[in-house]
N, C-alpha and C positions, 0 to 999 in steps of 0.2 A: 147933211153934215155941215156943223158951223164952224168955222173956221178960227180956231184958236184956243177951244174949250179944250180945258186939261183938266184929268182927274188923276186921284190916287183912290186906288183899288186893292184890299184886303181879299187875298186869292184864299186863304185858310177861312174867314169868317164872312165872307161874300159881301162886306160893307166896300160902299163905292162912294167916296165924295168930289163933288166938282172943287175946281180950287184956280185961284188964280194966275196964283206963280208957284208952284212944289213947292220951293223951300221956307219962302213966307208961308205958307197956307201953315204946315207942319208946325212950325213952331209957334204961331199966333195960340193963344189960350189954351182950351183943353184940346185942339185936334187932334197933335197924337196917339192921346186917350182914346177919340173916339175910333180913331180909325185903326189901333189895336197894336201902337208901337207901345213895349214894355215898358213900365218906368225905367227901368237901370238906362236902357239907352235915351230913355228922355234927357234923365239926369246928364247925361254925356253933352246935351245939343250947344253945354254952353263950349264946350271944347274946341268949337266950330267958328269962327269969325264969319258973321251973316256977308254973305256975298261974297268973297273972298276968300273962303273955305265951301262955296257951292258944291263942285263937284266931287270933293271928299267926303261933304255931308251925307249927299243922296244917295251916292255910292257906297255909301257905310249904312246906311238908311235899307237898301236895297240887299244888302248882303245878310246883315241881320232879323231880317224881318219877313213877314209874306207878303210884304208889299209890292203894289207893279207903280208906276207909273206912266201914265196913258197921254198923249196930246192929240189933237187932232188940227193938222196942217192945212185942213184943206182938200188936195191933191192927194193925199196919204195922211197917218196915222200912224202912230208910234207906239210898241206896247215896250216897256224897260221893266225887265224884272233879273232877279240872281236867285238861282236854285239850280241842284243838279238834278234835280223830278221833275219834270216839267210837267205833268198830268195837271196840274191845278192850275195851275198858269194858266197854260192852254186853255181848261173849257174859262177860265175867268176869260179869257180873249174873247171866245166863241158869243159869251153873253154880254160885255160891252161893246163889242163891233154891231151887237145890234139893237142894243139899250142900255148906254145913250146915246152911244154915237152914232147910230143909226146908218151904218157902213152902206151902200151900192155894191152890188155883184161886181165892178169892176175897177171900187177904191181899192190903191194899192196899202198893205200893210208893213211897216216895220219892224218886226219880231226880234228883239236883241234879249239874250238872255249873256249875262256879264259872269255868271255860273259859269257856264263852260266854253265863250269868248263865240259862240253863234249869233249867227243874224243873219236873214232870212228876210226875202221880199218877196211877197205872194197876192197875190189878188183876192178878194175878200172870200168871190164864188170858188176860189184852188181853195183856199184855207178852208171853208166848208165842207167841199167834197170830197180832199186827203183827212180831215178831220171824220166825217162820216166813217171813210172807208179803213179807217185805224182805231174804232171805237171797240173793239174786241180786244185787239192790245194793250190801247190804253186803260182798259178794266184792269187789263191782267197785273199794271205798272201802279195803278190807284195803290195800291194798300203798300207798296215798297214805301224803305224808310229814304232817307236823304244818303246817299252814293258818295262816298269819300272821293271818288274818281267815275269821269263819265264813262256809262258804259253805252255801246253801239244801240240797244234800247232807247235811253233815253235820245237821241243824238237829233236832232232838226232833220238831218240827211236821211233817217232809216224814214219819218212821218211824213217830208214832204220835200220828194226826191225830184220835182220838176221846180222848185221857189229857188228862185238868185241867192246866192250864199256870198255874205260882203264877203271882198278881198282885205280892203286896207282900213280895217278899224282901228279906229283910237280907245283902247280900252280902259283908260285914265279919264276919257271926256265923256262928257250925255250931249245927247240931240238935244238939240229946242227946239 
């Protein structure tokens, strides 16, 4: 794992790009395009004062879109996404903890989903083998549509009932 590489990650269309800084990367030329933000909200990015409007951006980034955004710390690893499905999410997790980021059975991971105000800290080898052992389920949640309201299904707690669940999130801010 190298420490500091961050990506954004298309959970609907499986496109993954490294990037430097999120909000620069996103806005610099055709990225959003590539990485599958709609025009209407491209149109929007000028709404956004660069650096100064960060955290409204990505979070309005992340609410509207299938976007995650991914960092690697290091020590840990961050995945940020907002959906009330999490099925997609998830395996998008499953397959960049281990390419790119090439996760250790006992890097810790950061699972915030800004969807339903979860986050979850689990070890790469827990996140695999609660992932494994809920693959029956999560088939059965695949083909649902988006959930006006989380249901205990969907919920962090029902797929991976031994991971730390934050106390005191700031749900206005992102990790860096």
């Amino acid at each position: 794992m190298a420490s500091g590489e961050g990506y954004w990650a298309n959970y609907s269309n499986g496109k993954c790009f490294p990037v430097d800084e999120h909000e620069n990367w996103l806005r610099r030329g055709n990225n959003a395009e590539k990485i599958g933000v709609p025009a209407e909200l491209a149109e929007e990015f000028s709404d956004y004062v660069p650096q100064q409007d960060r955290n409204k951006f990505l979070l309005t980034i992340l609410d509207k879109t299938y976007l995650m955004r991914v960092r690697d710390h290091g020590e840990y690893a961050t995945f940020e996404f907002s959906n009330r499905n999490i099925v997609k999410p998830l395996a998008e997790i499953l397959i960049i903890a281990e390419s790119p980021l090439g996760l250790g059975d006992y890097s810790t991971m950061h699972i915030i989903n800004f969807a339903t105000r979860e986050e979850i800290s689990i070890s790469y080898e827990e996140f695999k083998d609660q992932y494994a052992g809920n693959e029956d389920r999560l088939s059965d949640l695949k083909e649902s549509v988006l959930l006006e309201s989380i249901s205990e299904d969907q919920s962090f707690r029902n797929f991976f009932p031994n991971a730390k669940l934050a106390d005191n999130f700031d749900w206005n801010e992102l990790r860096d």
